[in-house]
NUSE-132870 format. One record per residue (C-alpha): x, y, z; residue number from 0. Coordinates in Angstrom, 3 decimals, padded with zeros to 6 digits. Example, Ala and Ser with C-alpha at 12.3 -4.5 7.8 and 13.67 -1.06 7.14 Angstrom:
2
{r {012.300 -004.500 007.800} 0}
{r {013.670 -001.060 007.140} 1}
END
This chain:
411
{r {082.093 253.736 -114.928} 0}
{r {081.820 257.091 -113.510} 1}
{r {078.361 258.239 -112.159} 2}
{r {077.414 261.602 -110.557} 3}
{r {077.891 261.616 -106.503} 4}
{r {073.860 262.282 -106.022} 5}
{r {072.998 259.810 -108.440} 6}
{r {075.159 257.246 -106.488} 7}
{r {074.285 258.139 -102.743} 8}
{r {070.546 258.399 -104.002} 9}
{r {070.524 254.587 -105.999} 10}
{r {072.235 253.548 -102.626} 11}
{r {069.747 255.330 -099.940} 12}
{r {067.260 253.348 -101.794} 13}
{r {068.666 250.264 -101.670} 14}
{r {070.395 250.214 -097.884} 15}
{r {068.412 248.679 -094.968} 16}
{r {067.685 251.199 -092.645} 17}
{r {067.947 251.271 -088.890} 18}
{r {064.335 253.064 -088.586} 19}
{r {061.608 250.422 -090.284} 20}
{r {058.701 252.791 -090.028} 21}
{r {060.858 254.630 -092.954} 22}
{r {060.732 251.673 -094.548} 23}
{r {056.923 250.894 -094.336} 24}
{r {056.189 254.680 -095.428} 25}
{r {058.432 254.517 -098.244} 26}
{r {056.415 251.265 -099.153} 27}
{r {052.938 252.722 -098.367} 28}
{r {053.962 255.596 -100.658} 29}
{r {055.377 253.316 -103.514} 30}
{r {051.822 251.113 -102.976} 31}
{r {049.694 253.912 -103.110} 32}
{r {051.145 255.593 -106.100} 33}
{r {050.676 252.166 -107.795} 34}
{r {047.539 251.979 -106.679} 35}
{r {046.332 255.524 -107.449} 36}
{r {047.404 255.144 -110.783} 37}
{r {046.191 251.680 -111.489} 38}
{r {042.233 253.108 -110.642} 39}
{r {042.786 256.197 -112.812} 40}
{r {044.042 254.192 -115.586} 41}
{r {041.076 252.012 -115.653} 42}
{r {038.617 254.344 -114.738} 43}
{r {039.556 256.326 -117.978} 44}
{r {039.476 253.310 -119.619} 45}
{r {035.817 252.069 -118.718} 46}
{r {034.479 255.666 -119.238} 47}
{r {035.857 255.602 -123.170} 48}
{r {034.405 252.055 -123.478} 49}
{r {030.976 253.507 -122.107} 50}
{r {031.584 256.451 -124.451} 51}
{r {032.247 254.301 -127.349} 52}
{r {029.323 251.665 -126.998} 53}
{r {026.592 254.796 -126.803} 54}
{r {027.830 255.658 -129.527} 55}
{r {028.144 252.636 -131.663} 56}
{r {024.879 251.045 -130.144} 57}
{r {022.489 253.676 -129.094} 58}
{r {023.466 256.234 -131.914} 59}
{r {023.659 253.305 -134.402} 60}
{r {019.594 252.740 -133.530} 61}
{r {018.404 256.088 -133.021} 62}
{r {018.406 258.651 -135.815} 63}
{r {021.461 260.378 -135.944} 64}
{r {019.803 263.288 -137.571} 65}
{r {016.160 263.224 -139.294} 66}
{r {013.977 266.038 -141.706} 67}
{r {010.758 266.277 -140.262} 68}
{r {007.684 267.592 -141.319} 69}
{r {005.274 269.808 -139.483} 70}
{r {002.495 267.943 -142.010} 71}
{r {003.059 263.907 -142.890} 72}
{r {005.677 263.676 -146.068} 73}
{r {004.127 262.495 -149.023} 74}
{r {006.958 262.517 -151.163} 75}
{r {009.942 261.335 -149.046} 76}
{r {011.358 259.368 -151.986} 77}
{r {012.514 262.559 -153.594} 78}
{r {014.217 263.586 -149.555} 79}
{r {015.564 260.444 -149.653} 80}
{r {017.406 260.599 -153.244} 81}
{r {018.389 264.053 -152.490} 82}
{r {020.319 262.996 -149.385} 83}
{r {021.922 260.161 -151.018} 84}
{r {023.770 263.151 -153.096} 85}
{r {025.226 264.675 -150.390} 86}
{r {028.872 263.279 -149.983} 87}
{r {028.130 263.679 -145.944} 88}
{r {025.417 261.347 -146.218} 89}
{r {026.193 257.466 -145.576} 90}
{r {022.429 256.575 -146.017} 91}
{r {018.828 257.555 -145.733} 92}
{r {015.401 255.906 -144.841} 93}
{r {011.807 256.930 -144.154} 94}
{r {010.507 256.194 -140.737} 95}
{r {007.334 256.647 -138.738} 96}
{r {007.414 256.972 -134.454} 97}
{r {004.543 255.691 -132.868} 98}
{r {004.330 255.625 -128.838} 99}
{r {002.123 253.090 -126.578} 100}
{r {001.118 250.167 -124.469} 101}
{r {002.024 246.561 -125.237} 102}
{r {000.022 244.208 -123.336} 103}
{r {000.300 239.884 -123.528} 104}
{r {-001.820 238.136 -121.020} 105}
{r {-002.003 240.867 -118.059} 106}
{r {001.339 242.030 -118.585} 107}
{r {001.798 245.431 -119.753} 108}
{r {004.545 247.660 -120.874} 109}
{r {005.535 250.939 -122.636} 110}
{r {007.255 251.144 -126.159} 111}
{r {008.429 253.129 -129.060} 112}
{r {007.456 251.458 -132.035} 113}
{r {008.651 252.137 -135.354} 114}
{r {007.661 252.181 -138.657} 115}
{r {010.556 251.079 -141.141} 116}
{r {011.029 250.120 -144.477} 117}
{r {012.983 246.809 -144.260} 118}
{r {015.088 247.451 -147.476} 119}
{r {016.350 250.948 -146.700} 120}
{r {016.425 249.840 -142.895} 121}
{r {020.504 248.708 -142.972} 122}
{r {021.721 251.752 -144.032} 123}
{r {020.545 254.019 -141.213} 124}
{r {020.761 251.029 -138.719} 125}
{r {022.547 248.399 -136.663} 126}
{r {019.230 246.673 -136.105} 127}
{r {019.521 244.109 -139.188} 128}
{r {023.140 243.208 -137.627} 129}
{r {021.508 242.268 -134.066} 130}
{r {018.863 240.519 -135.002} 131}
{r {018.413 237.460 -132.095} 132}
{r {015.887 235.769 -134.987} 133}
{r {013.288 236.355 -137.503} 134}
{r {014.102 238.960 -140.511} 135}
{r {013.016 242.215 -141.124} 136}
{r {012.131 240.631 -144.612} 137}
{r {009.083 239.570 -142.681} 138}
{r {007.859 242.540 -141.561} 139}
{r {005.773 242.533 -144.816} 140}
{r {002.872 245.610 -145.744} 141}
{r {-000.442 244.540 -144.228} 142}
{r {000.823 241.594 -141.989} 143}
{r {001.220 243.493 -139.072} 144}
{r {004.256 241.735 -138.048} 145}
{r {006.494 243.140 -135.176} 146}
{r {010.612 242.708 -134.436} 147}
{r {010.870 243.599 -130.743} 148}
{r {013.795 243.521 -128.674} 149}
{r {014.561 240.615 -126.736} 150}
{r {014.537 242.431 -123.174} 151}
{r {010.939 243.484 -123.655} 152}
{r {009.828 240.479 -125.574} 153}
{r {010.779 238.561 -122.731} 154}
{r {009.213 240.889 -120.128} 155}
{r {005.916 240.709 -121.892} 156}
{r {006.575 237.093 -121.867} 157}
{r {006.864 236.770 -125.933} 158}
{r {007.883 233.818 -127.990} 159}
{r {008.315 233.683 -131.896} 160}
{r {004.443 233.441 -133.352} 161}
{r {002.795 234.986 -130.024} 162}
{r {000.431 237.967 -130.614} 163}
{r {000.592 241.136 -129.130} 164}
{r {-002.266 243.960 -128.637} 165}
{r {-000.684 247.258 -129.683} 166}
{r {-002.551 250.252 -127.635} 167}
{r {-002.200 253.782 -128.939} 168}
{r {-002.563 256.647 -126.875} 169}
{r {-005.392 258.144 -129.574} 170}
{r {-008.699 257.489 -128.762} 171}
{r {-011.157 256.369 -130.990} 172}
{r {-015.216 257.333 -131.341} 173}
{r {-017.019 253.687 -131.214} 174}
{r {-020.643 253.063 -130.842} 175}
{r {-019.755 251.685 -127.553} 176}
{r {-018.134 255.092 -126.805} 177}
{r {-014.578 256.586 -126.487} 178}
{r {-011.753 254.001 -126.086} 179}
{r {-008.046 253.419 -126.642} 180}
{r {-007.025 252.397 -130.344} 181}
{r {-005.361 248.961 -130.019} 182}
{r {-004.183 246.792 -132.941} 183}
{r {-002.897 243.156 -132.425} 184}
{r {000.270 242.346 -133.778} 185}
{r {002.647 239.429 -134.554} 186}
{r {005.955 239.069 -133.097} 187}
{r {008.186 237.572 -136.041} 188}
{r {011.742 238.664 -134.747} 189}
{r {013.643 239.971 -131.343} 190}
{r {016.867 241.558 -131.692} 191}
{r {019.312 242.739 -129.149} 192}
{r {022.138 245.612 -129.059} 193}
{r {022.780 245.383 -125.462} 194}
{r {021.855 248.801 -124.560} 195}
{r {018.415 249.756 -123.141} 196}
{r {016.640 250.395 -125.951} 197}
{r {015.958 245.922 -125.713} 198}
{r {013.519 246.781 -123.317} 199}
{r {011.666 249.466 -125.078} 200}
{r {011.650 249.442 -128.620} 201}
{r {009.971 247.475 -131.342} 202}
{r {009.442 247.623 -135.440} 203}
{r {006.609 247.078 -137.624} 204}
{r {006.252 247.959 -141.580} 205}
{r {006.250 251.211 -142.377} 206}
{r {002.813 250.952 -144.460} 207}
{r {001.550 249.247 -141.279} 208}
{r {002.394 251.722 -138.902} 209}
{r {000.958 254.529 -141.607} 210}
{r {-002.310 252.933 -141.177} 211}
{r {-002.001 252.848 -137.598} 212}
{r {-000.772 256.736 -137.266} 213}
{r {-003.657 257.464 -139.695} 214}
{r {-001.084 259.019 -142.803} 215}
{r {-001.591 256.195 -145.045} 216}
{r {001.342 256.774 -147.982} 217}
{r {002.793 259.018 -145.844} 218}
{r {005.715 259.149 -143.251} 219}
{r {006.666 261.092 -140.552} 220}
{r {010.315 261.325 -141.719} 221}
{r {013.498 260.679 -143.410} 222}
{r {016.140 259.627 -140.839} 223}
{r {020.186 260.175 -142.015} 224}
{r {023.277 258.396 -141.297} 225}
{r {026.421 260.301 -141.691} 226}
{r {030.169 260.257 -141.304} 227}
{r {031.094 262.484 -138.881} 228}
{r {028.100 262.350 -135.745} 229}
{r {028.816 266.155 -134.888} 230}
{r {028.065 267.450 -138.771} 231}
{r {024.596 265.736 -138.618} 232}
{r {023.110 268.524 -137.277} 233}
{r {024.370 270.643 -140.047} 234}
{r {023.952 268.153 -142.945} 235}
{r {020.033 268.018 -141.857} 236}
{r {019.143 271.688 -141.849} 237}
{r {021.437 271.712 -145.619} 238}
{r {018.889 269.835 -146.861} 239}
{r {016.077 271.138 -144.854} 240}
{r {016.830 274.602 -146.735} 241}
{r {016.635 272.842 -150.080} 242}
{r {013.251 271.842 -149.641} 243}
{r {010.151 273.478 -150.910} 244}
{r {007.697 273.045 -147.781} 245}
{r {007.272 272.998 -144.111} 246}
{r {010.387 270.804 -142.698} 247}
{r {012.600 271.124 -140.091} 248}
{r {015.972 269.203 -138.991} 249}
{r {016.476 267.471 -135.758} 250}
{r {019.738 265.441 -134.866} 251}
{r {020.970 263.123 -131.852} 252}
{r {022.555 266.463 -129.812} 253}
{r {018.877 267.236 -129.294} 254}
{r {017.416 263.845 -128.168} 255}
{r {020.547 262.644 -126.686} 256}
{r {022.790 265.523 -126.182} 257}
{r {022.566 265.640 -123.090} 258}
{r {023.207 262.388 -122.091} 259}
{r {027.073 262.234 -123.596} 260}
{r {027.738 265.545 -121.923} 261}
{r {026.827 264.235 -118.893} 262}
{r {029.264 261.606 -119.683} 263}
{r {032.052 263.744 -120.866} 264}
{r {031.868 265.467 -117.333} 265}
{r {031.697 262.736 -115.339} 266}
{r {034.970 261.567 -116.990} 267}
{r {036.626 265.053 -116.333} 268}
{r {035.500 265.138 -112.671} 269}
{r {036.262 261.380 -112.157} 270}
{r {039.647 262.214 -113.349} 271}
{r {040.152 264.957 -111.686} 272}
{r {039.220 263.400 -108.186} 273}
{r {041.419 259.971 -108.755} 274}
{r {044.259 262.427 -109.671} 275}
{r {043.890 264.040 -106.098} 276}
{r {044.397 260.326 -105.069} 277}
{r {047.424 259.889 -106.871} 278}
{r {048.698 263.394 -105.662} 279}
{r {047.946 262.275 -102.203} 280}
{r {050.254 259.148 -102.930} 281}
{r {052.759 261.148 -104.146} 282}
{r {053.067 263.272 -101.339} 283}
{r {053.614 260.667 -099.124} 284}
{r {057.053 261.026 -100.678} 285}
{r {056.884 263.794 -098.462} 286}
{r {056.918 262.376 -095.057} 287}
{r {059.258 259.657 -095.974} 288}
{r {062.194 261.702 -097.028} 289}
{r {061.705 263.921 -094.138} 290}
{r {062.062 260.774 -091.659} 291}
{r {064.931 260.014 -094.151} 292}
{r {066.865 263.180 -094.053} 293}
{r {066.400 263.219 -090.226} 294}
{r {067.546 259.957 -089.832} 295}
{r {070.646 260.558 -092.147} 296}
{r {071.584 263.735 -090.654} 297}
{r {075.045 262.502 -089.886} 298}
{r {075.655 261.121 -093.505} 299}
{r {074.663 264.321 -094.418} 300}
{r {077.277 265.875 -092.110} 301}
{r {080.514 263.616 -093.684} 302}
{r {079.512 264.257 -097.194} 303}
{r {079.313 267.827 -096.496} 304}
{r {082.696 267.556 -094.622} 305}
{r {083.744 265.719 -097.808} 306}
{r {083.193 268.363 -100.357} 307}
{r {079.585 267.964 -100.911} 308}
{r {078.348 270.995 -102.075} 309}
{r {074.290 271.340 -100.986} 310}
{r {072.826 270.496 -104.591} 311}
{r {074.761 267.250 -104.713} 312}
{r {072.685 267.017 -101.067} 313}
{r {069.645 268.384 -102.433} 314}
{r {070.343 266.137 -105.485} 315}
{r {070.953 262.553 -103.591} 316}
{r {067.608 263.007 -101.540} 317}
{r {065.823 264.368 -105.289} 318}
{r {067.119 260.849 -106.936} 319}
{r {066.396 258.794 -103.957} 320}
{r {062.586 260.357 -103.763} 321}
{r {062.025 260.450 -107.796} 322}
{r {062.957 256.700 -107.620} 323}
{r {060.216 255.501 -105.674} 324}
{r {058.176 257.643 -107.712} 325}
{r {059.108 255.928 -110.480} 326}
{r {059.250 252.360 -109.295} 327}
{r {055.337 253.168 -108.084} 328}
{r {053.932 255.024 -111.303} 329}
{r {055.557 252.286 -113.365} 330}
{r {054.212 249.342 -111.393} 331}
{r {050.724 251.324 -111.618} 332}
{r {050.975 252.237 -115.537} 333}
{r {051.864 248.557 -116.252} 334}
{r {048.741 247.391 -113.233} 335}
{r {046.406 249.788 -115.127} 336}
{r {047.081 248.893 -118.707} 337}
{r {046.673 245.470 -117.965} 338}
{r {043.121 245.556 -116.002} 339}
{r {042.124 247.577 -118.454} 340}
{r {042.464 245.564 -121.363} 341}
{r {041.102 242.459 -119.165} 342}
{r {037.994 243.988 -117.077} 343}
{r {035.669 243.218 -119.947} 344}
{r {036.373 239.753 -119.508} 345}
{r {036.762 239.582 -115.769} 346}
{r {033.411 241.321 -115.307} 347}
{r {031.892 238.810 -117.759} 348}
{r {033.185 236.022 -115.898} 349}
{r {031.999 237.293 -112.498} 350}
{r {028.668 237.208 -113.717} 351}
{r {028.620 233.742 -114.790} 352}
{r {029.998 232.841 -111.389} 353}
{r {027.129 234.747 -109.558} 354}
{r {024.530 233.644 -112.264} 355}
{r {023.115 237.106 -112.372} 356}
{r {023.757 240.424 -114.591} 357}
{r {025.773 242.531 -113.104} 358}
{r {024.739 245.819 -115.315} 359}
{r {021.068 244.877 -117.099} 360}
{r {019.931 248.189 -115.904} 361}
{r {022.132 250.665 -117.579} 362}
{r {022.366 252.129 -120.860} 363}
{r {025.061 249.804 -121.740} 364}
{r {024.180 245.929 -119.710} 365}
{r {028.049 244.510 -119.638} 366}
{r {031.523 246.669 -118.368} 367}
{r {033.383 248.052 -121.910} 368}
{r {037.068 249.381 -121.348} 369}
{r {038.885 251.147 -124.495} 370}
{r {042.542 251.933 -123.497} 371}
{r {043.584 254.711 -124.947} 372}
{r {047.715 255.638 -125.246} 373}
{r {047.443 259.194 -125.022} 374}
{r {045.233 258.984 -121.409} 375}
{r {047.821 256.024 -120.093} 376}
{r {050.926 258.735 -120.929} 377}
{r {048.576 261.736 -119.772} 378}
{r {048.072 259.321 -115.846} 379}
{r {051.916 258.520 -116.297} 380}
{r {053.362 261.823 -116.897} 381}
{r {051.310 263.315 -113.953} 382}
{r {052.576 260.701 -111.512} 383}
{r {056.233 261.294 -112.177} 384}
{r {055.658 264.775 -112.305} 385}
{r {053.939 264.879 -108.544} 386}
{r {056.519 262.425 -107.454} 387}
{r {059.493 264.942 -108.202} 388}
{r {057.659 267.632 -107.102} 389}
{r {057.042 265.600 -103.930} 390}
{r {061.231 265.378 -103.195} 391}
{r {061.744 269.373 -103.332} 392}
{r {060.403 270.439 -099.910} 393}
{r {062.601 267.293 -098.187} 394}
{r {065.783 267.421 -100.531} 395}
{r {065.849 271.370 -099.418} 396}
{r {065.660 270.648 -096.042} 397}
{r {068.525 267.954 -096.450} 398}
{r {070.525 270.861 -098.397} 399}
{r {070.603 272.858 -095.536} 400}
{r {071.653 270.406 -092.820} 401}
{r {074.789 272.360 -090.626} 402}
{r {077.520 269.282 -090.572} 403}
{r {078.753 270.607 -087.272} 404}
{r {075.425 271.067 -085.582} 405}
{r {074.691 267.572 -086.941} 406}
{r {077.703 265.896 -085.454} 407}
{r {077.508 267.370 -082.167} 408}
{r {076.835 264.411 -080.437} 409}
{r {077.746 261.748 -082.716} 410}
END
């Protein structure tokens, strides 16, 4: 079957043992480094999305996602409620009440953000009835001043199911003893866990209960929304804001945690960025090895010119022969990447059970999540072959413009 001259000489290059094995090793370091430059972006993309992706679902799914507020307690949030459940935006609604303070069990103390919820309207703003550890927000009952807590901070505060726990609010209050700290003692019924941070700092009571305790009684604080798209909710809160007759105002999760999945997005544009500079150093290895090749060929160079070689079927043998081991490396990395990716979950899992110790407890998110995505594994892909051609210009040039009788001078 007929193939073009370049295409032949090239496949051939790549394939013949050379006289010189440093070539060799460079061409291999440059093949191994493109692999390996690839390989790290892939999966660095990959565990940025998964830490993208559980923020979202977990954090997002427990904070509000937006809320109406009210400069003055809300008396009537059933009609707020009922008025969101209209708009087509709006996946569900519930009243809520935040209270900040101190939890202390036997000497041990530690900050929370306890909320007031009503358990049946509590599932449709929340993940929290889908990670509950035990107990049931069913028990979190008016005037039992039960608590669901989450299992990090129930266990730092060193909390079964049935202990009590002493509740201390930052208001004081005017005693005949004095001025001290309001403190309430409540029951833990429940734990839950979501494997994000918030385990260690946030807890639940009734929302009657925590009325009494915030001094509204019949009265929340506000009504929190769920909605289908996160970057409407903004939007969707001040539309109903405006159809209000009183003093409310719209927050949403841009404003309490905005800031948090920027910070994210940019990390995963720089870290890209700076892995690509890896893979663009790999490429260019390319570089030095088809220099050393097109030195150490000089003399092929010569006879195929001699032959009738015109200098882009030179330019083009040295092109194929450089664009080969880019390929051979990107591929091997693409393939390396894709499948770490889909397996560091797992493997990071399984490391901590061999170490007996959590390997990520203190961030937002407390295991490793990967999401591959297609478009970012063709986005790595496409930039490696495209460096790796790039890479063969420079050398494939020089080969073009070898002089067959300076280069068989002495042969």
């Amino acid at each position: 079957m007929f193939r073009p001259v370049s295409l032949f000489v090239g496949l051939r290059y790549t394939r013949a043992k050379r006289r010189n094995h440093f070539i060799s090793f460079i061409s291999l370091t440059s093949i191994l480094g493109l692999t390996l430059g690839v390989t790290v972006l892939i999966v660095v993309l990959s565990v940025m999305n998964g830490f993208d992706r559980e923020l979202q679902r977990r954090i997002l799914g427990m904070v509000p996602q937006a809320s109406v507020m009210g400069y003055q307690p809300i008396e009537d949030w059933q009609s707020i409620v009922d008025m969101a459940r209209q708009d087509p935006r709006v996946t569900g609604a519930a009243p809520f009440i935040q209270l900040q303070g101190l939890l202390s069990n036997k000497g041990m103390v530690d900050s929370a953000f306890v909320s007031g919820i009503h358990p049946d309207y509590e599932g449709q703003v929340s993940i929290l009835p889908n990670h509950l550890k035990s107990g049931s927000l069913q028990e979190l009952q008016p005037g039992s001043f039960n608590v669901v807590l989450g299992s990090a901070l129930a266990r730092k505060l060193g909390l079964v199911i049935g202990d009590k726990v002493t509740l201390v609010l930052p208001e004081a209050a005017l005693t005949p003893a004095g001025v001290i700290p309001r403190f309430k003692r409540l029951t833990l019924v429940g734990t839950f866990e979501v494997g994000a941070e918030l385990d260690g700092m946030v807890g639940f009571v009734n929302l009657e209960d925590a009325a009494r305790l915030a001094r509204i009684k019949g009265n929340v604080e506000g009504v929190r929304l769920q909605v289908k798209d996160l970057f409407t909710a903004g939007q969707v809160a001040w539309d109903l804001v405006a159809k209000q007759q009183g003093q409310f105002y719209a927050s949403d999760w841009t404003r309490t945690h905005g800031t948090l999945f920027q910070a994210i997005k940019m990390e995963k544009t720089m870290m890209a960025l700076l892995l690509l500079l890896i893979v663009a150093v790999a490429a260019f290895n390319i570089v030095s090895s088809l220099v050393m090749v097109v030195t150490d060929k000089k003399s092929d160079i010569a006879i195929l010119r001699t032959l009738g070689a015109s200098p882009n079927t030179i330019m083009g043998v040295f092109m194929v022969q450089g664009s080969f081991i880019g390929v051979v490396g990107t591929l091997a990395g693409t393939a390396l990447g894709v499948l770490v990716a889909l397996n560091i979950s797992d493997f990071a899992l399984w490391l901590e059970q061999v170490l007996h110790r959590k390997l990520f407890a203190q961030y937002f998110v407390n295991y490793l999540p990967s999401e591959l995505r297609w478009e970012n594994v063709m986005f790595v892909s496409g930039m490696g072959f495209l460096m790796s051609f790039f890479a063969t210009l420079y050398p494939a040039r020089k080969a073009a413009k070898v002089q067959p009788a300076e280069a068989l001078r002495y042969e």
